[in-house]
Structure formats: structure tokens, C-alpha cells
C-alpha positions in Angstrom: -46.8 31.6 28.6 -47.4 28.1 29.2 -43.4 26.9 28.9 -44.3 23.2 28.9 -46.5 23.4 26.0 -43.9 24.9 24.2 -41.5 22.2 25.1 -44.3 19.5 24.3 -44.4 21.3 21.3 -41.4 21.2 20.1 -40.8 17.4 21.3 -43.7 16.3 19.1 -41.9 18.5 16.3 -39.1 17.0 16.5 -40.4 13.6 16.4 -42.4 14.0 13.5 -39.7 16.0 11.1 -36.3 14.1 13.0 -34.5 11.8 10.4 -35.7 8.3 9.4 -32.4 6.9 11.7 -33.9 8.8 15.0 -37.5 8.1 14.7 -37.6 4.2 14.1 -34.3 4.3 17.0 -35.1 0.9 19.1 -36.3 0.8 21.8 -35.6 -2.4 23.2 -33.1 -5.3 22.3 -35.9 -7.1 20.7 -36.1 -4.4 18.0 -32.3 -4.2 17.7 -31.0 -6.2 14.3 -26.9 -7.0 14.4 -24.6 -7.2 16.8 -25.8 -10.5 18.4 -22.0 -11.0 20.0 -23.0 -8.8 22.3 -26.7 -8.3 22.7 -27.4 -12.8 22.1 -29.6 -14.6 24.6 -26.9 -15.3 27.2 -24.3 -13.0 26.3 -23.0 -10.8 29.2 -24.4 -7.7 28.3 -27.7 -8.3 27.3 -27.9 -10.4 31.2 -26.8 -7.3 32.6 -29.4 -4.7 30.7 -32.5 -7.9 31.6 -31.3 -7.3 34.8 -30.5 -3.7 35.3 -27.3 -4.3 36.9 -25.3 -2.6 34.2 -21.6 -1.2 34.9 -19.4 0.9 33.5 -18.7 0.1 30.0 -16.6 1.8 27.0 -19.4 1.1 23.4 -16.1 1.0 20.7 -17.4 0.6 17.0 -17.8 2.0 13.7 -20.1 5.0 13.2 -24.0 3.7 12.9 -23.8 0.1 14.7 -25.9 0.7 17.2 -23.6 2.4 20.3 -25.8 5.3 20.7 -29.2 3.2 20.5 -27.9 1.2 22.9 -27.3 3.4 25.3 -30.6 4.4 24.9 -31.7 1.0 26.1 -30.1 0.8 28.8 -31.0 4.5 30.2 -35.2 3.0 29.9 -34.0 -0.1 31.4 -32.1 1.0 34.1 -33.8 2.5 38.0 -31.0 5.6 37.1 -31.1 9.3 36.5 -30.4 9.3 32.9 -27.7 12.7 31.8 -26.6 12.6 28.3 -23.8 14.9 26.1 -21.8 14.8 23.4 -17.7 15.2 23.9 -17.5 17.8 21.4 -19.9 20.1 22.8 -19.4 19.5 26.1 -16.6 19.9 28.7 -15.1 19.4 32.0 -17.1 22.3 33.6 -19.9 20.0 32.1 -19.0 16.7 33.9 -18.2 18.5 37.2 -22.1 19.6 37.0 -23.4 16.4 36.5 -21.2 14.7 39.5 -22.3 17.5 41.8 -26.0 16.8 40.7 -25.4 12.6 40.6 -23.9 13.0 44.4 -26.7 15.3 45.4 -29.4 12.7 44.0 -27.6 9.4 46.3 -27.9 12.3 49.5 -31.4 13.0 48.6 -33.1 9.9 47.1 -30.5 7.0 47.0 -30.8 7.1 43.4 -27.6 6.6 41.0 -27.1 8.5 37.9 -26.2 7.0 34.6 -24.4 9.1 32.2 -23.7 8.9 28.8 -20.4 10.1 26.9 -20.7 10.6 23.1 -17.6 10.6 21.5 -15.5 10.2 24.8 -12.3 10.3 22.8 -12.3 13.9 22.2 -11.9 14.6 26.2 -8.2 14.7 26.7 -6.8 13.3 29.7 -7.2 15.7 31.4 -11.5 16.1 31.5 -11.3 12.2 31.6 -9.6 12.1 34.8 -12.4 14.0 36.4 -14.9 10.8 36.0 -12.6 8.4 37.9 -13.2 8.8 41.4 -17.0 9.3 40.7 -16.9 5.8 38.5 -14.8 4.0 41.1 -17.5 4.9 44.2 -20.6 4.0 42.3 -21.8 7.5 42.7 -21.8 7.3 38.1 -22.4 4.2 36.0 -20.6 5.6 32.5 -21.2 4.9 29.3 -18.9 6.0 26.8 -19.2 5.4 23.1 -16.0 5.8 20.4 -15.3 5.2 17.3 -11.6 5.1 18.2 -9.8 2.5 20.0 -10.0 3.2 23.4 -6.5 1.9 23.8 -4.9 4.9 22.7 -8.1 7.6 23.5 -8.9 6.7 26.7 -7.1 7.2 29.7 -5.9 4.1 31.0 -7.1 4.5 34.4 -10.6 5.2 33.2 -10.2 2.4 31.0 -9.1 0.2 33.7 -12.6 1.0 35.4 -14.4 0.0 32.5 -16.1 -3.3 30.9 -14.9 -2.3 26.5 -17.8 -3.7 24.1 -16.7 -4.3 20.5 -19.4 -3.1 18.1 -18.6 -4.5 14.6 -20.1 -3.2 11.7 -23.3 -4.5 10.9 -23.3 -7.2 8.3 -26.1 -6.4 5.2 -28.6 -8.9 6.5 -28.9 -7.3 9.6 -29.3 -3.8 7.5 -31.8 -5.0 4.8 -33.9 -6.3 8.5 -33.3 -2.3 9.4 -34.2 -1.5 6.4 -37.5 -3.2 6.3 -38.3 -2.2 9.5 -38.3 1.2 8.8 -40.5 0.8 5.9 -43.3 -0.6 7.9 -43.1 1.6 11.0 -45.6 3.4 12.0 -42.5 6.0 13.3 -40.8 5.0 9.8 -42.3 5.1 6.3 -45.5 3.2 7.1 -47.7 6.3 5.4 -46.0 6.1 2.3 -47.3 2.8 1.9 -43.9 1.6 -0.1 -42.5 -1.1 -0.8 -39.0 -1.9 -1.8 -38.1 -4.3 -4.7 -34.8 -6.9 -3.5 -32.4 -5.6 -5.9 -33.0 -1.7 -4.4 -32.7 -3.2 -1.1 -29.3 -5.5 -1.7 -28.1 -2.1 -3.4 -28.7 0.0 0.1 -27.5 -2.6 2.0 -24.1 -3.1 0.2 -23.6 1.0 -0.1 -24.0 1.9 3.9 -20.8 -0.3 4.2 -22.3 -1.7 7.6 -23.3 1.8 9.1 -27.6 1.9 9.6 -27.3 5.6 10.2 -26.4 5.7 6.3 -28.8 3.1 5.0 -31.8 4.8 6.6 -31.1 8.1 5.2 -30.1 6.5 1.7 -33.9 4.9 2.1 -35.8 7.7 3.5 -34.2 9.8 0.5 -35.5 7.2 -1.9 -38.7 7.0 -0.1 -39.0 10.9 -0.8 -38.0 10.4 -4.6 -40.4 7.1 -5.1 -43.0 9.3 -3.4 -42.4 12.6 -5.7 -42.8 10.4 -8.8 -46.1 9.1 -7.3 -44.3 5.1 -7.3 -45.5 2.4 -4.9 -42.1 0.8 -5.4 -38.5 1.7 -4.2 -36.4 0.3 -7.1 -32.4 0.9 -7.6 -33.0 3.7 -10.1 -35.0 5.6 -7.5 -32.1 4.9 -5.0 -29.8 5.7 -7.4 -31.1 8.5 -8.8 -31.6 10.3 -4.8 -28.1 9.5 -3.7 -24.3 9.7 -4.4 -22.2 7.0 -4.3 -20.2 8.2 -0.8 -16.6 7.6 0.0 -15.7 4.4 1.5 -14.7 4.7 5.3 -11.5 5.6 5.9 -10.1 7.9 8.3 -6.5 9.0 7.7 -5.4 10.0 10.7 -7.4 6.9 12.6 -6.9 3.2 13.4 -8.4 2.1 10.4 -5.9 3.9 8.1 -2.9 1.9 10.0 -5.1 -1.3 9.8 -5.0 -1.1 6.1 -1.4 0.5 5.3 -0.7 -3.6 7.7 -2.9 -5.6 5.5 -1.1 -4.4 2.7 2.3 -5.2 4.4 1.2 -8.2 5.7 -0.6 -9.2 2.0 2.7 -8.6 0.0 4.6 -9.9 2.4 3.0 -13.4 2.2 2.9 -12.9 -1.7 -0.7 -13.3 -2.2 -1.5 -10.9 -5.1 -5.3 -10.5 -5.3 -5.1 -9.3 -1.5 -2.7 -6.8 -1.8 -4.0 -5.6 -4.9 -7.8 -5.1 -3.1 -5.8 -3.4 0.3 -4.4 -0.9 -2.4 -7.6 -0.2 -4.1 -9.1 0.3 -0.6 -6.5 2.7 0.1 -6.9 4.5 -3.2 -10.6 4.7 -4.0 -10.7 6.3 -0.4 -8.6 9.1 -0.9 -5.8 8.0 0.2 -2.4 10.3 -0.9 -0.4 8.1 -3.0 2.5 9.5 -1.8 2.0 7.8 1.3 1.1 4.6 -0.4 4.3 4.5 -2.8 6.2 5.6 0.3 5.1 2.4 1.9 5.7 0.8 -1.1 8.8 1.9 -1.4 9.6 0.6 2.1 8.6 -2.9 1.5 11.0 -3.1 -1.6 14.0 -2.3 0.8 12.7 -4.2 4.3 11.2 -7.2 2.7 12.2 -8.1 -0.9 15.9 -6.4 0.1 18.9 -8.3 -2.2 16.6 -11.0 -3.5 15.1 -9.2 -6.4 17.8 -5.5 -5.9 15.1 -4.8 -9.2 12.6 -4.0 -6.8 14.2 -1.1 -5.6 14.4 0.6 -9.0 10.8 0.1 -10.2 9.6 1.7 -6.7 11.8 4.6 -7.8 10.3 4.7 -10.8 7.1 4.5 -9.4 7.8 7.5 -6.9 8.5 9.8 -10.3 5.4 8.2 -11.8 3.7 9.6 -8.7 4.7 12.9 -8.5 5.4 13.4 -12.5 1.4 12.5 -13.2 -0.3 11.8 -10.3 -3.9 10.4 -9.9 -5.5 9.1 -11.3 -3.5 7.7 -13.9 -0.4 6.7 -11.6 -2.7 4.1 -10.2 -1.7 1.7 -12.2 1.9 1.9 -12.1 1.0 1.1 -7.8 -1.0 -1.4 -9.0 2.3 -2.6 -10.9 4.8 -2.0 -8.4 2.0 -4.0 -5.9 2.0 -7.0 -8.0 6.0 -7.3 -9.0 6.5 -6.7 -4.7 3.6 -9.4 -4.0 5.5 -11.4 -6.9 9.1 -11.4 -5.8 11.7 -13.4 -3.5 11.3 -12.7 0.0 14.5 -11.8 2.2 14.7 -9.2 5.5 18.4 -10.0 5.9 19.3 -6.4 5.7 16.9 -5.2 7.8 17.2 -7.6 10.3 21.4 -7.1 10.2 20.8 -3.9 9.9 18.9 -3.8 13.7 21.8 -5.8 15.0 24.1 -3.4 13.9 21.9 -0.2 15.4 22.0 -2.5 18.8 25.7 -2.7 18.8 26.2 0.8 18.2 23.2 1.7 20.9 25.4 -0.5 23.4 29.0 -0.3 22.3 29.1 4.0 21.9 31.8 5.3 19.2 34.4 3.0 19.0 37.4 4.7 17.4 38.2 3.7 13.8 41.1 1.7 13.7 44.2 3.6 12.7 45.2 1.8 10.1 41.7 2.2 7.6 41.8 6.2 9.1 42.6 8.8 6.4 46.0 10.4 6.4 45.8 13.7 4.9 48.2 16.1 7.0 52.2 15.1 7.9 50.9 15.0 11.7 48.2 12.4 11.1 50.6 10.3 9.2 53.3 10.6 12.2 50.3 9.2 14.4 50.1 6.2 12.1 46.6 7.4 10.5 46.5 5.0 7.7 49.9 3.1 8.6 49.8 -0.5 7.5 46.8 -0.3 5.2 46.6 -3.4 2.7 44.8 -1.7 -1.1 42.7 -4.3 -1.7 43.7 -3.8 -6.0 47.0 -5.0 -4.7 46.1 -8.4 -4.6 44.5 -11.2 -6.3 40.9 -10.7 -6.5 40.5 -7.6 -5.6 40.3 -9.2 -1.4 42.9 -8.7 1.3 42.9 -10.4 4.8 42.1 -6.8 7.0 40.0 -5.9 10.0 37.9 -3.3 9.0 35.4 -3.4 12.3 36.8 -1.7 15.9 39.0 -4.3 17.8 36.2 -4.8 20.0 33.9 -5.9 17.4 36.7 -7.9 15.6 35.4 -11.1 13.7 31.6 -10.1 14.8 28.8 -10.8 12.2 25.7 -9.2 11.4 24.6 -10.1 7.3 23.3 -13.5 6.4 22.4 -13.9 2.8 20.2 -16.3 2.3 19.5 -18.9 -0.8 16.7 -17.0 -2.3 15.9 -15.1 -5.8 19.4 -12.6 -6.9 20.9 -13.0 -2.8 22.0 -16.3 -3.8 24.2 -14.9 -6.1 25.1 -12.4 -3.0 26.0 -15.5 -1.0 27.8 -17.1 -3.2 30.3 -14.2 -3.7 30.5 -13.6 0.2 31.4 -17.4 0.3 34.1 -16.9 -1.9 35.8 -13.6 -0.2 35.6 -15.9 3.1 37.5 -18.6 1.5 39.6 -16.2 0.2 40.2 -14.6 3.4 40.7 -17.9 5.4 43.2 -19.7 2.8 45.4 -16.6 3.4 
């Protein structure tokens, strides 16, 4: 049997039936819409690929910007042995092959391999290790592509070794020129002879939420539909009628999960309304458990709002029963609620931040005994060792205050609250003001 032509085969196969996103792939940074930060005349990356001197470098972005393609480019561009896999199939047994393979090829023809990593964050430490020495000696040029931050996935040695390029989601000009392309390819749609009206294309361009992997497969399932109802023209009941809406992006155990739970924060923290409002509908509309978000929520009330407005407290409590009592979808509004009375409210972290001075002290200071005189006395014994001896009851005097050290001796006269003149913790201060005058008239 003639093996080759089988593979040829099946290579031409594959091209004809692969999906729209692998068969119009570019094949050159001409062809490549978006991410001009990084691929502009100029700009240090597309030098090195002109010039084939490409190093090490870690491709970080959101799925379907372009990290894969690149690599792509660079392997045709590029004098290298070109070895590709994907983290998730592959292992270390894998990349000890391919070093024993990329050494052998510098012996025999003094020719470098260049490998690509797909999904390099799902190698633990452990199988990244094995690419540093090879990395450091030039005997690999890596390329690793992630859609996690390689601050926390990749081993800092190996990241130390290599250049990180920020792919950003592509923005929907740069789709709808993606988009477009593909239509006229002769890889693409070309044979269908379709055209596609601006509304159908805006529509596609605003639903792949940046990612060109999801706008090509969006269009080539219109393309299928306009083609089945014997149409010459994509419009945005053909898309919509060949597609679900899909999820937005959001990955609850990833960064973009704690990115959003901090624009939130950061949102309601700085009182702007309409912001914290969209963060929570991004949270929500994802899939996000509400749990977590009133949780958050609930948070905030205590670490940022605190004593100015103590009413923020109870309607995140009531908002937690809300929660768990009906759930989603109709609890979103009471979030929504809670969002816009936190985003609303007087601003004060003076018992968190008094409340880390006090957990330093105690970190530094150890268990101080409780002076005797504020200990309880219960037994004859405890009151013969002056538990409780020389106690002032506050009820005993006027006001309800009584000059009396109530911290350890060696924290005596140490301060860690300070109210401040916003929203109900004025009232707070005032009162404070008056136990201290209190306290220093006696």
C-alpha cells in the first residue's frame, strides 16, 4: 500500500472538510487582522518574525486572538524544525522526545528546533522544568501559548527565560475584516458566492465577544443556513436563526473571574453606580453563583461602608435570605438593590483598617494576660487572687462611663479606631468624643 498517498489523502481531506477558522488560518502577518500592538510595522515582534531571529516567547491571550496562528507564522518563517502539541494531550515523556530529537538535529545538521506548547499552563511544574536547560542553551526556541496568566501558571524560571506577548481580544473591526475575508476566500466561502448584509455582520462581530475562532464558526453556520434556503445574502435572521446566543466569557475558577469580582469592588467603592451595576450583570448573566456575589457583597458592606451607613449591613443580610430563600433569577434584583444602596452610601474602612492594627499587635505582642481586675471571679480562690478586685460598674456612675484600663498594661492608652466625619460615624464620633471628655475631666 502506497502509505503516502493515504497520508496525502487524508491531508487534502482535512483541508477541504476542516472548519471555516482552520482553512482561511493566515498565513502571513499581512493576512493577520487585530493585534497590531504586537504584530505593527516596527513593533518588536513582527522585526523579529521579518527577520527570523525569534526567541523564546510565552503568546498569553483570550481564546481565538490569533496565539495559535501566530505560531504558525513564525514556524514558515523561521530556518527551524517545526514540533508542535497540545498540553493536554501531551506529557513530559513527550517533551523529553522532542529534546532528544532537537539535540540530535544541532549534532547532525546544525539546525535548531522550534517547538510549540499549546495550552502550556496545564504542565505542572514539574514537566515545565524539563524545557529549561534545553531553552537556556539554544538547543529549543519555545513557544508557549495560554490563556492564563503566566504569572501564576508558569514556572517562574521558565518564565524568566521567556519574552510574554499580551494578545488582547480582538476589537469588532478587526473581526468584521475576518469576517469578510473568509467570505471571499478561495479556502473560505468563496463558492457559495454570499454576501453578507452590515447589520448580520455588526451582529457576528458583537456576539464572538473578540474571539475569531467563534465568529467564523457563527458565519460558516450562517453561510450553511443562507445556502440551504437557496439565499445570496447572509442577513441577521439567517445568523440568528443557525446559532444560540453563547455564554459570555467567564471562567470561574480563572483570572478573569477575580478581575471582575475587583471591578466590582473597586466600582462601588468609588460610588459610581452604572459601573457597578454593569460588573454585576457581567457576573450574573455569566453564571456566576450568587452566593458568591452576595458574599462579596456582603463584604463590602462591613470593609467599606462599615459605621457610616451600619444600614448597609442589614439589607446585605436581607439580601443573603433573598438569595437562598428564592434564588435566580428573581433574587437578581434585590443584588441589583443591595449594588446600588452600597455604590450609594458613605464611605468609611475605619474598622477594617483598626481592625488590621489590632491583628498586628496581637501577631507581635502574644497573649497578654487580662488584667485582674476586668477577670471574672466566679470561685472563692479566684477572688482570693484578686480576679475582679477593684472593678469600677460602669451603671455606678454618671453616664454610664468610668475612668478604667480595660487593654493589658502594655497596651495601656494605645489606639486603634478613628471615626471619621462621614454619613451615621459622625454620630459615632461624636459620642466617642464625649466618653473621652468624660474620661479626661475625671
Amino acid at each position: 500500500m502506497d502509505h503516502n498517498l493515504f497520508e496525502r489523502g487524508a491531508t487534502e481531506y482535512y483541508k477541504k472538510n476542516a472548519p471555516l477558522a482552520d482553512r482561511v488560518r493566515p498565513e502571513g502577518t499581512k493576512e493577520f487582522f487585530g493585534q497590531d500592538d504586537i504584530l505593527g510595522e516596527g513593533k518588536f515582534l513582527r522585526s523579529a518574525i521579518d527577520s527570523g531571529n525569534i526567541p523564546s516567547v510565552i503568546l498569553w491571550g483570550p481564546p481565538g486572538t490569533g496565539k495559535t496562528t501566530l505560531a504558525n507564522i513564525i514556524a514558515k518563517k523561521c530556518d527551524k524544525e517545526f514540533v508542535s502539541f497540545s498540553a493536554v494531550t501531551a506529557g513530559k515523556k513527550d517533551v523529553k522526545e522532542v529534546i532528544a530529537r532537537a539535540k540530535e538535529l544541532i549534532k547532525q545538521q546544525d539546525r535548531q528546533t522550534l517547538l510549540f506548547v499549546d495550552e502550556i499552563h496545564r504542565f505542572n511544574k514539574l514537566q515545565q522544568d524539563a524545557f529549561l536547560h534545553s531553552v537556556e542553551d539554544g538547543t529549543l526556541t519555545l513557544i508557549g501559548a495560554t490563556t492564563e496568566n503566566p504569572s501564576f501558571e508558569i514556572n517562574s524560571a521558565l518564565l524568566s527565560r521567556c519574552q510574554v506577548v499580551v494578545f488582547k481580544s480582538l476589537t469588532t473591526s478587526a473581526l468584521k475584516k475576518i469576517v469578510q475575508n473568509a467570505l471571499g476566500s478561495k479556502k473560505g466561502l468563496d463558492d457559495f458566492g454570499l454576501t453578507i448584509d452590515d447589520e448580520a455582520l455588526d451582529f457576528i462581530s458583537t456576539l464572538a465577544y473578540g474571539d475569531a475562532r467563534a465568529a467564523l464558526n457563527v458565519l460558516e453556520l450562517a453561510a450553511l443556513k443562507a445556502k440551504a434556503d437557496k439565499a445570496d445574502t447572509i442577513d441577521i435572521k439567517t445568523v440568528e436563526a443557525s446559532t444560540n446566543k453563547r455564554n459570555l466569557l467567564y471562567d470561574r475558577a480563572g483570572e478573569e473571574h477575580y478581575n471582575i469580582i475587583s471591578a466590582l469592588h473597586k466600582s462601588l467603592r468609588g460610588s459610581d453606580v452604572d459601573a457597578s451595576l454593569y460588573w454585576l450583570a457581567r457576573m450574573l448573566e455569566a453564571g456566576e453563583d450568587p452566593k458568591y456575589v452576595v458574599r462579596r457583597l456582603f463584604r463590602f458592606a462591613s470593609e467599606d461602608v462599615g459605621n457610616a451607613d451600619p444600614q448597609a449591613m442589614t439589607l446585605a443580610s436581607a439580601v443573603v435570605d433573598a438569595v437562598n430563600f428564592i434564588g435566580m433569577p428573581e433574587a437578581e434584583l434585590a443584588l441589583a438593590q443591595l449594588v446600588v444602596y452600597l455604590s450609594a452610601a458613605p464611605k468609611s474602612n475605619s474598622v477594617y483598617v483598626a481592625y488590621k492594627r489590632v491583628k498586628s499587635i496581637v501577631k507581635k505582642t502574644g497573649p497578654l494576660p487580662v488584667p485582674l481586675h476586668i477577670r471574672n471571679a466566679p470561685t472563692k480562690l479566684m477572688k482570693k487572687l484578686d480576679y475582679g478586685k477593684g472593678y469600677k460598674y460602669p451603671h455606678d456612675y454618671d453616664g454610664a462611663k468610668v475612668e478604667q484600663e480595660y487593654l493589658p498594661d502594655e497596651l495601656s492608652g494605645k489606639s486603634f479606631y478613628t471615626a471619621k466625619e462621614i454619613g451615621f460615624e459622625r454620630e459615632i464620633k461624636k459620642r466617642l468624643d464625649y466618653f473621652n471628655k468624660i474620661r479626661t475631666k475625671r
